[in-house]
N, C-alpha and C positions, 0 to 999 in steps of 0.2 A: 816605700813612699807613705807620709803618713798622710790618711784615706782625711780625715777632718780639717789638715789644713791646706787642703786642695776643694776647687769647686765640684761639688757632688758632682757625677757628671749627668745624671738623671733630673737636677734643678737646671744645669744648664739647658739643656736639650727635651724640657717637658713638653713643650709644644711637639716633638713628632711620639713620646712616649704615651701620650694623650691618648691619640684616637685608636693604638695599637692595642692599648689596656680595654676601652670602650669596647672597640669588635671582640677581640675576645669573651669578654664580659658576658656581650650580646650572646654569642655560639650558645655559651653553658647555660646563659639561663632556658635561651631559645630548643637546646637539646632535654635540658631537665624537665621542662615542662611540657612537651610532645609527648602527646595519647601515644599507647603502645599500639604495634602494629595487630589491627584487623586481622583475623587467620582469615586464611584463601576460602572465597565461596564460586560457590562455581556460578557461571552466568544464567541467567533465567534471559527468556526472549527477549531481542530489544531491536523488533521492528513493529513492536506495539506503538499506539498516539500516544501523548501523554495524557492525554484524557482518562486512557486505560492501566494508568499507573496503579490508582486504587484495589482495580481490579487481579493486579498480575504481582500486589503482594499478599494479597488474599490467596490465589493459588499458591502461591510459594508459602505462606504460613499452612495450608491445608496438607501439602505434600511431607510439612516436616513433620507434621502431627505422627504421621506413620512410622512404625519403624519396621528398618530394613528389611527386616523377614517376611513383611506382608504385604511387600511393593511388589507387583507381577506386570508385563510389558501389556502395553496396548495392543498388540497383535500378538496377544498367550495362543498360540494352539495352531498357530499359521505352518503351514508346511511349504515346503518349496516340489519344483515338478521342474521335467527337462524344458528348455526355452533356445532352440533351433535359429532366432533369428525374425527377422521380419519375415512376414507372409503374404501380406497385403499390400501393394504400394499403389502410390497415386497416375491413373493412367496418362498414358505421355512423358510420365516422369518429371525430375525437378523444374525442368524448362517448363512443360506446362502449368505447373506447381506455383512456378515465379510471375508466368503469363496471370493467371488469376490473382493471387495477390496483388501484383501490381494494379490490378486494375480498379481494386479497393482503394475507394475514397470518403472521407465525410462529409456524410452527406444532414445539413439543415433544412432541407425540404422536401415533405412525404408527400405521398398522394396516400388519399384518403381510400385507396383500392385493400380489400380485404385479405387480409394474411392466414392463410391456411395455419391453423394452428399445431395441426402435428409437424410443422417443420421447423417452428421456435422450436418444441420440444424434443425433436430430434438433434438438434443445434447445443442443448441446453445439456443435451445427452452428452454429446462428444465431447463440451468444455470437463465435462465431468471425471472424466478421464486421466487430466493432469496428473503431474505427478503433485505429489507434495512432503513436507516434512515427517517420517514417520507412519507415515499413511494416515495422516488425520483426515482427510478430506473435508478442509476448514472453510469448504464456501456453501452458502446458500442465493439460489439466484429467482428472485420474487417476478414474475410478469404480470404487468398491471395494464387489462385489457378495458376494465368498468372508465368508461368515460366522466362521470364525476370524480373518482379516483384521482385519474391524471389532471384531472383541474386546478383538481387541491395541491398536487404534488406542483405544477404550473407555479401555480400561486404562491407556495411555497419558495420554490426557487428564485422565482422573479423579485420577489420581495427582495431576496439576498445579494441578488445579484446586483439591485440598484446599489445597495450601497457597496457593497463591492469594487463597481466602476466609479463610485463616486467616490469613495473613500478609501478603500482597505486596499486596493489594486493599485501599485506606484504610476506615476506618468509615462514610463517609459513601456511598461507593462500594456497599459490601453492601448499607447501608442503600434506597437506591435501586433495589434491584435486587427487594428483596423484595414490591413489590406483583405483580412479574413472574414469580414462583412459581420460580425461579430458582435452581439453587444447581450442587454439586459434582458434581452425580449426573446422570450422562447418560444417561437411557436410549434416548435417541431412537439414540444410534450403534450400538448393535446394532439397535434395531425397524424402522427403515425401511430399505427393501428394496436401496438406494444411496448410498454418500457419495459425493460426488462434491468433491475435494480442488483447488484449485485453487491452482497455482504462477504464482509471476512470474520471468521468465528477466534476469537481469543481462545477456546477451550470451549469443552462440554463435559457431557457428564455419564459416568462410567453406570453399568447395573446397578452398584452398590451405592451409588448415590456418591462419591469421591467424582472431582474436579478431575478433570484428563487434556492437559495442556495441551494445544496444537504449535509444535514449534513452525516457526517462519510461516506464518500466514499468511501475511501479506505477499510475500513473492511465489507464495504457491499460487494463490488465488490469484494473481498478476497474471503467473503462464495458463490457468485455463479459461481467463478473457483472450490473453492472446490465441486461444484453442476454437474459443466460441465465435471471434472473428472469421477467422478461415471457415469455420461452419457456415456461418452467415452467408460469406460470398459464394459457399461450394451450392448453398442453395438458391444463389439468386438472389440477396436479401440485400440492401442497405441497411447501415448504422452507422453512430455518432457515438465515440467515447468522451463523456461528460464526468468531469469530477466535483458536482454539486460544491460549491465552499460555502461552508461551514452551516449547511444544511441537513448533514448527517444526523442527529438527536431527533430534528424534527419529521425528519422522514421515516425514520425507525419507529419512531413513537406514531406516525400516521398507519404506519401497516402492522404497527404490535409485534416489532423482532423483541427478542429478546435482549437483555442487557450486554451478554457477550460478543452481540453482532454489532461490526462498524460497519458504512457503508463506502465500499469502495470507490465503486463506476455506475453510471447509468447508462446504460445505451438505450437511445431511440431503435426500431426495428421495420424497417416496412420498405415500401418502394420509393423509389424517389420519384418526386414528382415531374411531370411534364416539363415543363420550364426551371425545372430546378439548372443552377450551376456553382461550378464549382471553381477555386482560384490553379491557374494555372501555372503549376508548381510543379518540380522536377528533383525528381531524388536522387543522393548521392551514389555516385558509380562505387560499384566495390572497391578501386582501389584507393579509394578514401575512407573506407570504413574496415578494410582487411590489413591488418597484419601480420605479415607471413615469420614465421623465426626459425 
């Protein structure tokens, strides 16, 4: 068949040869001009804010600075020993374990009755305990007893909180909060007798003056609030888990932490007051919260 006096068949049929040539087109240039692949890095922490971004490649540039041969573990020289088991358990056992937790409520009003202070500190002891990533032991917990102190920190909060409820808090958000009697007005951080302010540390700093990452700090520091709690109630104490928004710089900067410390939680500390109350609320049965497999 002679090919010239027949219809090309690619002039015929251009319209579907069109967009077929186009994609294609697209692939090669779209493949040609894609950056080569990234080699694999390993993860650095990343239940850091982002606030702490600055900081957490400033540790990762510091750690590369080193080379290999002079990198030694944060617990160099740790030995181990036999471990039997538990030794000590809670009297009554789990039942009365649950009996007291349960009875843990948040409480927004103190009485102004005075709080033995070796029992925060004893409290403060046992959160201490947790476990954590690597054994950093990435928390610091500030108690601020000076009544000007907690004025300022007061002041501090309140400020934020207005616009908070007024602005940065969605409608649904306030809405939900109001059967909790709940709002901008703190009074509980001047009336109860201790805040006790607790930080999560990004890292510290080795002998030799080298940065020493704390991995997962924030959920270390998470389980020895939850640790500090149960102290609390074991001693008799009320408290209020507070998570200041976006008051953390300014509080840091009132008590002079350091650059590495964020501030996680505040808890108020002390008794509740006489008339105090609380919303009568009822927790999930285990079999909505247990999954068996």
């Amino acid at each position: 068949m002679d090919l010239f006096s027949q219809k090309n068949i690619i002039v015929e049929y251009w319209q579907y040869f069109l967009p077929l040539f186009t994609l294609g087109l697209s692939l090669f240039l779209l493949n040609f001009t894609r950056k080569p692949k990234q080699p694999h890095q390993e993860p650095v922490e990343r239940d850091l804010d982002p606030s702490e971004t600055e900081s957490r490649k400033k540790v990762t540039e510091d750690d590369v600075n080193y080379e290999a041969d002079v990198l030694t573990p944060a617990l160099e020289g740790v030995g181990h020993r036999p471990y039997k088991g538990i030794s000590v358990t809670f009297p009554g056992g789990i039942d009365k374990f649950y009996e007291m937790v349960n009875d843990r409520r948040s409480i927004r009003k103190y009485s102004k009755r005075p709080v033995d202070w070796r029992l925060v500190e004893r409290c403060i002891h046992a959160a201490g305990t947790g476990p954590s990533g690597a054994h950093t032991e990435p928390w610091t917990f500030c108690v601020v007893s000076d009544a000007d102190t907690k004025e300022q920190i007061r002041e501090i909060i309140e400020q934020e909180e207005y616009t908070n409820y007024a602005q940065r808090m969605s409608r649904q958000w306030t809405t939900d909060l109001q059967p909790l009697r709940t709002n901008h007005i703190k009074e509980y951080l001047t009336d109860a007798p201790h805040l006790v302010l607790v930080f999560k540390q990004g890292y510290s700093f080795r002998e030799d003056g080298r940065k020493k990452q704390h991995y997962y700090n924030e959920i270390s520091v998470a389980i020895s609030v939850g640790i500090l709690l149960c102290a609390f109630q074991s001693a008799g104490l009320n408290s209020l888990v507070t998570t200041p928004l976006n008051c953390g710089p300014a509080l840091r900067s009132l008590l002079n932490r350091p650059a590495q410390e964020k501030l996680l939680v505040l808890l108020p500390v002390g008794y509740a007051a006489d008339d105090c109350e609380v919303p009568d609320i009822h927790r999930k049965p285990v079999d909505e919260i247990l999954v068996k497999y």
